[in-house]
C-alpha positions as CSV (number, residue, x, y, z in Angstrom):
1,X,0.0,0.0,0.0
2,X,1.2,3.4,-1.0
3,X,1.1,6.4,1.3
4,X,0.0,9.5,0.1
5,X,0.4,13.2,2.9
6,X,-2.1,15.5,1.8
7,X,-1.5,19.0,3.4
8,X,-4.1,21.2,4.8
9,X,-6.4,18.3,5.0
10,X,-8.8,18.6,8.1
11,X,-11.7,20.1,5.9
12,X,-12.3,21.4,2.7
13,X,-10.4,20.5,-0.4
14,X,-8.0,18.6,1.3
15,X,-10.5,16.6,3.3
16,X,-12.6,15.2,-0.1
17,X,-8.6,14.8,-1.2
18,X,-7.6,12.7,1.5
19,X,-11.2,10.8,1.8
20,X,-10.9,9.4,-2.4
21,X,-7.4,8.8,-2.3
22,X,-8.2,6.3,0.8
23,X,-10.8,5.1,-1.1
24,X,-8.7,4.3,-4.1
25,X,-6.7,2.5,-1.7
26,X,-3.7,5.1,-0.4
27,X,-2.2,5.2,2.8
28,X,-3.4,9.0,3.6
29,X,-1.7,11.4,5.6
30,X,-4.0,14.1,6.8
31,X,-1.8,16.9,7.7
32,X,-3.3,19.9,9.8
33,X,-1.8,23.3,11.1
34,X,-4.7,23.5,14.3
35,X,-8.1,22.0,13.6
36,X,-7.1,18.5,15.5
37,X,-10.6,18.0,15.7
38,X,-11.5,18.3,12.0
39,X,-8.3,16.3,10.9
40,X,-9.5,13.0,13.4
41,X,-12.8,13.5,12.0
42,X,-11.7,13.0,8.1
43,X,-9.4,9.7,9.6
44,X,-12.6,8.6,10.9
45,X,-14.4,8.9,8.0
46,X,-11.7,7.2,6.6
47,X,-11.4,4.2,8.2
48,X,-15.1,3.6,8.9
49,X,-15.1,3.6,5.1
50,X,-12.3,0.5,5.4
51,X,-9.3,3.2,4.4
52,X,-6.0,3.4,6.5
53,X,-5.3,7.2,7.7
54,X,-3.5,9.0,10.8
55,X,-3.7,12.9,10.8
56,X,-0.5,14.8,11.3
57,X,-0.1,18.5,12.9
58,X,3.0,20.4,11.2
59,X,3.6,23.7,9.7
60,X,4.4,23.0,6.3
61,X,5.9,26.6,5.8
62,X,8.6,25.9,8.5
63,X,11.6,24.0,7.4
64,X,12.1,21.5,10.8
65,X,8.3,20.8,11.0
66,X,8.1,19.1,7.1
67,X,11.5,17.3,8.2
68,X,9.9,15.8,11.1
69,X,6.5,15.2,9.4
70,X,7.7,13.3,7.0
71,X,9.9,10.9,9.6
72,X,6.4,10.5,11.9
73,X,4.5,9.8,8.6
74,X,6.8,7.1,7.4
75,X,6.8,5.5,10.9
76,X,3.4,5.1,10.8
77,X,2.4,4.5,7.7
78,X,5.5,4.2,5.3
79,X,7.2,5.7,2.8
80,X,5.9,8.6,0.8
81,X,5.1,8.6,-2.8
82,X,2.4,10.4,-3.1
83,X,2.3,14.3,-1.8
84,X,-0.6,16.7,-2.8
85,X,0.3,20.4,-1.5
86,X,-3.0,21.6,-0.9
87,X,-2.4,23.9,2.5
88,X,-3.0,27.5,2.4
89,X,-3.9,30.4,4.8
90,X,-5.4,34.1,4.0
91,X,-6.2,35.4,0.9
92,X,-6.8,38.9,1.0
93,X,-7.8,40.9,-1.4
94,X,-5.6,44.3,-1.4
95,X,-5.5,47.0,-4.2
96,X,-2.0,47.0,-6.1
97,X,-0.8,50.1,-4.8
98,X,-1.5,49.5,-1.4
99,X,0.4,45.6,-1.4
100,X,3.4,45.3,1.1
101,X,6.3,43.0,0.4
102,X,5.1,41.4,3.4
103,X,1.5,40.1,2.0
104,X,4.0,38.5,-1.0
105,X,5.5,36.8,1.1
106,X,2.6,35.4,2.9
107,X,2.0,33.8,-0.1
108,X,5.0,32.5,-1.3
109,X,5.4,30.8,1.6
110,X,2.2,29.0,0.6
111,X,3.0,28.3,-2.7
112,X,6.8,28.3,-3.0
113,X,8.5,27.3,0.1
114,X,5.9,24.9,1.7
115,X,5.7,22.8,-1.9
116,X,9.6,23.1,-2.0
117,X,10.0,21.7,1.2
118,X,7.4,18.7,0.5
119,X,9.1,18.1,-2.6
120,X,12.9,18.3,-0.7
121,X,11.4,15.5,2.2
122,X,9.7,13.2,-0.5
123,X,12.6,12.9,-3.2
124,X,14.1,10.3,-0.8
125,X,11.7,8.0,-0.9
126,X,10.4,8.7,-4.1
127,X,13.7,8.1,-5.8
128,X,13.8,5.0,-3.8
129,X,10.5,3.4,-4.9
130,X,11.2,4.8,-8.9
131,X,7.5,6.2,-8.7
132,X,6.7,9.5,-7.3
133,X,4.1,12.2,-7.6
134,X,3.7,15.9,-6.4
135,X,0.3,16.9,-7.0
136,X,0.0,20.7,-6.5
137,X,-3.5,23.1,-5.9
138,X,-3.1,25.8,-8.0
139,X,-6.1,28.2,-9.0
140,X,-7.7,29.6,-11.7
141,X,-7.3,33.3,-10.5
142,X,-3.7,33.0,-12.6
143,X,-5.8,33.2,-16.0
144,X,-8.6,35.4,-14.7
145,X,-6.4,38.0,-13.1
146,X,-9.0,39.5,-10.8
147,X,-8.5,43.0,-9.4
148,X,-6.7,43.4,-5.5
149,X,-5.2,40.0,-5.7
150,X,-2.0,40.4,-7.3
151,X,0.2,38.8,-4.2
152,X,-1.9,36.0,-4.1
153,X,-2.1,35.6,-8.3
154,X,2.0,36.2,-8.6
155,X,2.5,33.1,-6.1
156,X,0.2,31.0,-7.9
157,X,2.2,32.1,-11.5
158,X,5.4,31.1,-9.3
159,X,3.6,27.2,-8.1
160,X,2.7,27.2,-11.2
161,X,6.7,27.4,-12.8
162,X,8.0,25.5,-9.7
163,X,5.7,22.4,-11.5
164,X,7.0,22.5,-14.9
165,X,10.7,23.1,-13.7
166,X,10.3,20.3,-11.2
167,X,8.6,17.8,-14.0
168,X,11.5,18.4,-16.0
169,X,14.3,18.0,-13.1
170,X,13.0,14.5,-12.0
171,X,11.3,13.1,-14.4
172,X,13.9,10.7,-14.8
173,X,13.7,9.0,-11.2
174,X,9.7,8.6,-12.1
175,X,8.8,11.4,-10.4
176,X,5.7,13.3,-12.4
177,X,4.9,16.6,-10.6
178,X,2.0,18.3,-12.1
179,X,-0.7,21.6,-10.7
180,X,-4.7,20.8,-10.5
181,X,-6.4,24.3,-10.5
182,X,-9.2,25.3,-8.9
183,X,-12.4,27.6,-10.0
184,X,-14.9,28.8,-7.2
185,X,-15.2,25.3,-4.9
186,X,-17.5,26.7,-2.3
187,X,-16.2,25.1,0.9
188,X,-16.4,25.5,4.7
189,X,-14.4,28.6,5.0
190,X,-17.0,30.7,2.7
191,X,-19.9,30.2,5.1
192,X,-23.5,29.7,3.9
193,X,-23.9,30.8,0.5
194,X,-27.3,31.8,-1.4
195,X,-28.5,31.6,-4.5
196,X,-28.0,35.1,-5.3
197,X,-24.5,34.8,-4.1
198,X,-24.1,31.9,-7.0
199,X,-25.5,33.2,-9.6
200,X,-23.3,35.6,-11.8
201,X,-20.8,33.1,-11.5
202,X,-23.1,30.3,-13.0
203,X,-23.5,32.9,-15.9
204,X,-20.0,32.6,-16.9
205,X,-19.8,28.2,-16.7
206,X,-20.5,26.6,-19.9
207,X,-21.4,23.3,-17.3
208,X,-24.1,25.7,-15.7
209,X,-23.0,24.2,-12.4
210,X,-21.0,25.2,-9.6
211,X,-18.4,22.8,-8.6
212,X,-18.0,21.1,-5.6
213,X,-15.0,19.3,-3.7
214,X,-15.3,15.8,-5.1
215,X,-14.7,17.0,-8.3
216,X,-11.1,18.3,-7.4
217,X,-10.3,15.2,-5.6
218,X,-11.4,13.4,-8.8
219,X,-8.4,15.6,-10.6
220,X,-6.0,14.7,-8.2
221,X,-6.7,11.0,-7.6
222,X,-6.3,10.7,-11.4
223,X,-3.0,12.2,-11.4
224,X,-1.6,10.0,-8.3
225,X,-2.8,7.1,-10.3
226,X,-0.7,4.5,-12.5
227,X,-3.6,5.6,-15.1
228,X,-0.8,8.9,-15.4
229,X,2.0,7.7,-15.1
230,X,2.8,9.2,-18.3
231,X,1.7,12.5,-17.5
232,X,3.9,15.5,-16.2
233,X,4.4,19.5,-15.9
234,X,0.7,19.6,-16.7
235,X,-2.3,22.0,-15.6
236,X,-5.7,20.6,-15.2
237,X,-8.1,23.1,-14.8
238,X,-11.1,21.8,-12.7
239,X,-13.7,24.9,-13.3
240,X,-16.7,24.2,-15.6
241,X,-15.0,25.8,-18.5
242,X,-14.7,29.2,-16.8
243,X,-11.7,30.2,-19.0
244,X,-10.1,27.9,-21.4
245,X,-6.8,27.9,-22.5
């Protein structure tokens, strides 16, 4: 049985993330920054469903806390092969002239360091086992360029190198490291939404539908899978064709 850490997994994304790939039969690794409570609740899930899963607190910004998530992981449930970087924390939205170098950096540690130091604590094992995949949570808001979220949409353009650079580095230890990106998934953290909250984004989906979590988790269980193996330094957009390339 492989082992799969998904990051930030105690709700949300990350939760319908770690719940399929323990249904396809993964090892999962629910990581958490706080909510303990949320993180035993997806392990739960988990293994009423018949899945194996322990949840794991560490910062995944802070360079001794991946080091020794990764050794806790593997003691408990083996090696790593399988890493989705799905953790992130605030995104505010700030006007251009008013950004500080500060609220960069906020981000980049979300979407540069943290996935650079998953990827540095998995090669090992990965290299060892001549099968690896980084699976990263990007977002759409790199195409669509909305207004006041430049820090947030220039870390995202930076995951978003970090993944074809990376595909291209280690693709010859059968490593494939590729970037699922997000529209609108309405999750916890947005709170009760209405219809009238939903609709002028439906107006711009070709699939009329908003999407939910399952169908991000669907992305990224694909690209863990054997099924794509021969697949690498890709995109996969997962937003009801709200901008195509």
């Amino acid at each position: 049985m492989e082992t799969a850490l998904v990051t930030g997994a105690s709700r949300g994304l990350g939760a319908a993330i770690a719940e399929r790939l323990a249904a396809d039969g993964f090892a999962v690794a629910v990581n958490y920054a706080s909510s303990s409570a949320g993180a035993e609740q997806v392990v739960a899930r988990i293994r009423e469903a018949g899945g194996t899963a322990g949840a794991f607190q560490a910062d995944v910004t802070d360079e001794a806390a991946v080091a020794a998530l990764f050794e806790e992981v593997r003691g408990a449930l083996g090696p790593v092969t399988v890493v989705v970087a799905n953790a992130t924390g605030p995104q505010p939205e700030i006007p251009a002239d008013q950004v500080a170098w500060r609220d960069h950096l906020d981000q980049l540690e979300f979407f540069v360091k943290s996935p650079t130091l998953l990827l540095q604590a998995a090669l090992p094992d990965m290299r060892a086992a001549r099968r690896g995949r980084m699976i990263q949570i990007g977002s759409d808001v790199f195409e669509r360029a909305l207004p006041h979220m430049s820090a947030y949409t220039a870390a995202k353009g930076a995951q978003w190198g970090l993944t074809r650079v990376w595909a291209s580095e280690f693709g010859a230890h059968g490593v494939t490291v590729n970037l699922v990106a997000p529209g609108w998934i309405p999750v916890e953290r947005h709170g009760e939404l209405t219809d009238a909250d939903l609709a002028g984004y439906l107006e711009d989906l070709p699939l009329g539908r908003i999407g939910v979590p399952a169908d991000v988790a669907a992305a990224v269980a694909y690209l863990a899978s054997d099924d794509a193996a021969f697949i690498t330094g890709q995109r996969l957009t997962v937003n009801g064709g709200h901008n195509m390339d």
